[in-house]
VMD Tcl script that draws the C-alpha trace (Angstrom):
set ca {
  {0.00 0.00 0.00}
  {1.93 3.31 -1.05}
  {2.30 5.61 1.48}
  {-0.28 8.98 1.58}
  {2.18 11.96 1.30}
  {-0.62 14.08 3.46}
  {0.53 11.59 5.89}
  {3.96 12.83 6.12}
  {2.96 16.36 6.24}
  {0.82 15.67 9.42}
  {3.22 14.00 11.00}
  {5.69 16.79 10.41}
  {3.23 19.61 11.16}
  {2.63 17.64 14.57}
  {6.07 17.85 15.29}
  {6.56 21.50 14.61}
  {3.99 22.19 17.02}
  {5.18 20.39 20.03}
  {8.42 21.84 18.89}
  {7.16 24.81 19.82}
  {4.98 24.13 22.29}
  {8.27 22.15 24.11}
  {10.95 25.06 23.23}
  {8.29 27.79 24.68}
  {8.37 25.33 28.14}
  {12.03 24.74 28.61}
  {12.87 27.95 27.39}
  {15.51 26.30 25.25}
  {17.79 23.34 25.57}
  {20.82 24.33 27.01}
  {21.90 25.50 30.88}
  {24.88 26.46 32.59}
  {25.59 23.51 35.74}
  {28.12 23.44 37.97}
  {30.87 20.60 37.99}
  {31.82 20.90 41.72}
  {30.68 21.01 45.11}
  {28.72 24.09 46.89}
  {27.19 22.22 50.39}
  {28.04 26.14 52.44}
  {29.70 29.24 51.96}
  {32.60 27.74 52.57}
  {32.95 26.26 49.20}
  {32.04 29.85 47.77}
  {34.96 30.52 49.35}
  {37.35 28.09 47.32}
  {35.40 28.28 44.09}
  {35.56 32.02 43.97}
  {36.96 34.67 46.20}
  {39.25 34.37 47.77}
  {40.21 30.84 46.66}
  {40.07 31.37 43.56}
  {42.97 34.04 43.07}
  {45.24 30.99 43.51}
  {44.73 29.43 40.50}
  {44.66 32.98 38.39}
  {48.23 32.87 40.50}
  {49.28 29.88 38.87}
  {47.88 30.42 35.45}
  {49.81 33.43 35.24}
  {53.04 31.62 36.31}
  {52.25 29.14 33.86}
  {50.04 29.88 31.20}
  {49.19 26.00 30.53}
  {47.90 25.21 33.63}
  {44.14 27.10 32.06}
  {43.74 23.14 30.76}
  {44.11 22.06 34.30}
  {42.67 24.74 36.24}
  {39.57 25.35 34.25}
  {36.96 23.65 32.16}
  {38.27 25.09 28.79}
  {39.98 21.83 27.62}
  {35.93 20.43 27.44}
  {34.83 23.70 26.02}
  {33.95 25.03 22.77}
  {31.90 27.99 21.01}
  {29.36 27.38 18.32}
  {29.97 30.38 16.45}
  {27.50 31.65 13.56}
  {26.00 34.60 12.29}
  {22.88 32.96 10.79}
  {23.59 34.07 7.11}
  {23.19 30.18 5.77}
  {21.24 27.96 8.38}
  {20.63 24.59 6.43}
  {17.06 24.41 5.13}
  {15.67 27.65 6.07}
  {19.03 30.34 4.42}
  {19.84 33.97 5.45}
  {17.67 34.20 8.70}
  {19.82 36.17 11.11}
  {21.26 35.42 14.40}
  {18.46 35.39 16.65}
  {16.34 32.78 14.91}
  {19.45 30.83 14.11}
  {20.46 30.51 17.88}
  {17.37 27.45 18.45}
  {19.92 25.63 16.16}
  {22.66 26.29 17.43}
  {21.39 25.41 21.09}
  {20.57 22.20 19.51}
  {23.79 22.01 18.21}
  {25.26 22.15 21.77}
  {22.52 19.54 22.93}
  {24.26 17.31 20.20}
  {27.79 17.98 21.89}
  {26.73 17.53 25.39}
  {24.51 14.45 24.88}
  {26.73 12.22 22.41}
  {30.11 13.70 23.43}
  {30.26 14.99 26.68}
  {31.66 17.83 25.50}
  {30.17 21.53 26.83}
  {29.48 24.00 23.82}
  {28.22 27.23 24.33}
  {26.13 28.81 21.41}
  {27.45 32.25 20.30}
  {25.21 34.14 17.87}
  {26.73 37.64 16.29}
  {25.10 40.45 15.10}
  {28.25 41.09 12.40}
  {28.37 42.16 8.64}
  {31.92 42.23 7.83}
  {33.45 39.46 7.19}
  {37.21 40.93 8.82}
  {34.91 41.90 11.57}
  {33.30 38.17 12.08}
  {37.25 37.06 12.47}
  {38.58 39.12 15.04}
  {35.08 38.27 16.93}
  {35.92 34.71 16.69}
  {39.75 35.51 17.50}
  {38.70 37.40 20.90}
  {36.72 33.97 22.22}
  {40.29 31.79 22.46}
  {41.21 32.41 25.37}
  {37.77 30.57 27.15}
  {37.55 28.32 25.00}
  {39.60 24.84 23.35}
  {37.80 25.07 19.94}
  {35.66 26.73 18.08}
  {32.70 25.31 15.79}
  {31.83 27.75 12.84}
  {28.02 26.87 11.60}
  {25.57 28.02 9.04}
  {27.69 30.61 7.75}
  {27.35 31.74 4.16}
  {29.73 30.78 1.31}
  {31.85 31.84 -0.15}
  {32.24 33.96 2.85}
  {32.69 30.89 4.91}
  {35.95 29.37 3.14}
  {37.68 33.06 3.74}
  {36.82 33.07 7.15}
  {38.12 29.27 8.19}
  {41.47 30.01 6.33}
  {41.75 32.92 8.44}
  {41.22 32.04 11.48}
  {43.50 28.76 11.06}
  {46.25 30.64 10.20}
  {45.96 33.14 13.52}
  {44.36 30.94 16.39}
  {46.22 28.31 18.49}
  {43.15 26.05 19.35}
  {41.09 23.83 16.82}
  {39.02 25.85 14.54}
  {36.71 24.01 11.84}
  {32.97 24.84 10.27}
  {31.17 21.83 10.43}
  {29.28 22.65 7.24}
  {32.38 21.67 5.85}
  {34.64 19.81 7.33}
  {31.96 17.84 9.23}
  {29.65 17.09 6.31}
  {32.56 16.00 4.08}
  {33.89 13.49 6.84}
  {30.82 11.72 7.12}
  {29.48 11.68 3.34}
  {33.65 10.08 2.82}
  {32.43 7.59 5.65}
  {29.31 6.84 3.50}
  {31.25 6.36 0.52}
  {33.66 4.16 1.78}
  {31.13 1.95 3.30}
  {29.14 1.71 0.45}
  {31.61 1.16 -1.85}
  {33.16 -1.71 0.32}
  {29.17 -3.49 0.07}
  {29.37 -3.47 -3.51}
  {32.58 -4.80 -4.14}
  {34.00 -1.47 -5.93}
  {37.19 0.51 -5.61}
  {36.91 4.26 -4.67}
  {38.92 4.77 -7.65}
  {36.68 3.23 -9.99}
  {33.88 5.14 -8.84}
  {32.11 8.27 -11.15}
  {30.82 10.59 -8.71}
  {28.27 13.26 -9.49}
  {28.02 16.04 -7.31}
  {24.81 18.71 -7.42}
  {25.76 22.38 -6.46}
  {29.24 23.92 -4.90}
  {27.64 25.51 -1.84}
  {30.27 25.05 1.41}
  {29.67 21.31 1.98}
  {30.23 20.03 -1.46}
  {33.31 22.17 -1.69}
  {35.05 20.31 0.83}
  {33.75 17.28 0.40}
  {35.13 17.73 -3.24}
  {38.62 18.29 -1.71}
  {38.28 15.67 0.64}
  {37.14 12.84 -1.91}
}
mol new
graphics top color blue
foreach p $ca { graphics top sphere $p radius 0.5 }
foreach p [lrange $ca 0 end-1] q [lrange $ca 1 end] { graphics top cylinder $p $q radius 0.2 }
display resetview
């Protein structure tokens, strides 16, 4: 019996709804928690002032100890300034940050990894760099999403060749890894060589550009 495509469209009209019905509720998907301790004020005491000046002291001393002494070695910034969010385009920052807060869901929930979703109000593309350049020193990598080509590609090269920490846009670099994955895999099920394979690729928006590099 074939399928009723006004069946589909219910079914994803229902979802939108309790989407927003849900969103409205929580108020979002993300919160900051804390990893330690507070049972008095004692503990305020060693978590902030005036314990706290002790590891600034030692950070100072020895600039590498931020991986020890704070969580930034498990943090990263989703970065994006809503000019390409997949599926619904050039929609700005605000409405692009429910995606990005999902995006951090993703991190937390499959990786244990806390990502904090940074929306920006910025129009020049110099502008968006430096932005991204003044996070490093909170965080160990940055995520660059949903950001326009070929605005994107300028913006990646730049920032890899000026920041210390990991730095990739995961419209690229992300999509490409796993369609490579995909590839592989099917190709191994059929019994065919990469090499022999005649790939056809539709459009040269940021992900098929890498992926094109990668393959």
């Amino acid at each position: 019996m074939a399928a009723n495509p006004g069946d589909s469209q219910s079914v994803a009209s229902d979802i939108a709804q309790e989407a927003l019905r849900l969103h409205a509720y929580y108020r979002g998907k993300v919160q900051i928690a804390p990893r330690c301790p507070v049972r008095d004020l004692r503990d305020f005491a060693l978590w902030y002032t005036p314990g706290v000046a002790a590891s600034s002291r030692a950070i100072v001393a020895e600039p590498e100890r931020v991986w020890e002494q704070t969580n930034r070695g498990n943090a990263i910034a989703i970065v994006s300034d809503g000019s390409r969010v997949l599926g619904l385009g050039d929609i700005g920052p605000e409405a692009g940050l429910p995606v990005m807060e999902g995006k951090s869901l993703l991190f937390k929930v499959l990786g244990g990894v806390d990502a904090t979703p940074l929306c920006v109000r910025v129009a020049d593309e110099q502008e968006l760099v430096r932005t991204v350049q003044a996070l490093e020193p909170s965080f160990g990598g940055i995520n660059l999403e949903d950001i326009a080509s070929p605005r994107c590609f300028r913006v990646l090269d730049a920032l890899r060749e000026r920041m210390r920490v990991p730095i990739w846009h995961d419209d690229q670099q992300g999509t490409a890894t796993v369609l490579l994955a995909a590839l592989t895999n099917a190709a191994e099920i059929v019994g065919k060589p990469l090499g022999s394979l005649r790939i056809a690729m539709i459009g040269v928006g940021a992900a098929n550009v890498a992926t094109f590099r990668l393959l």
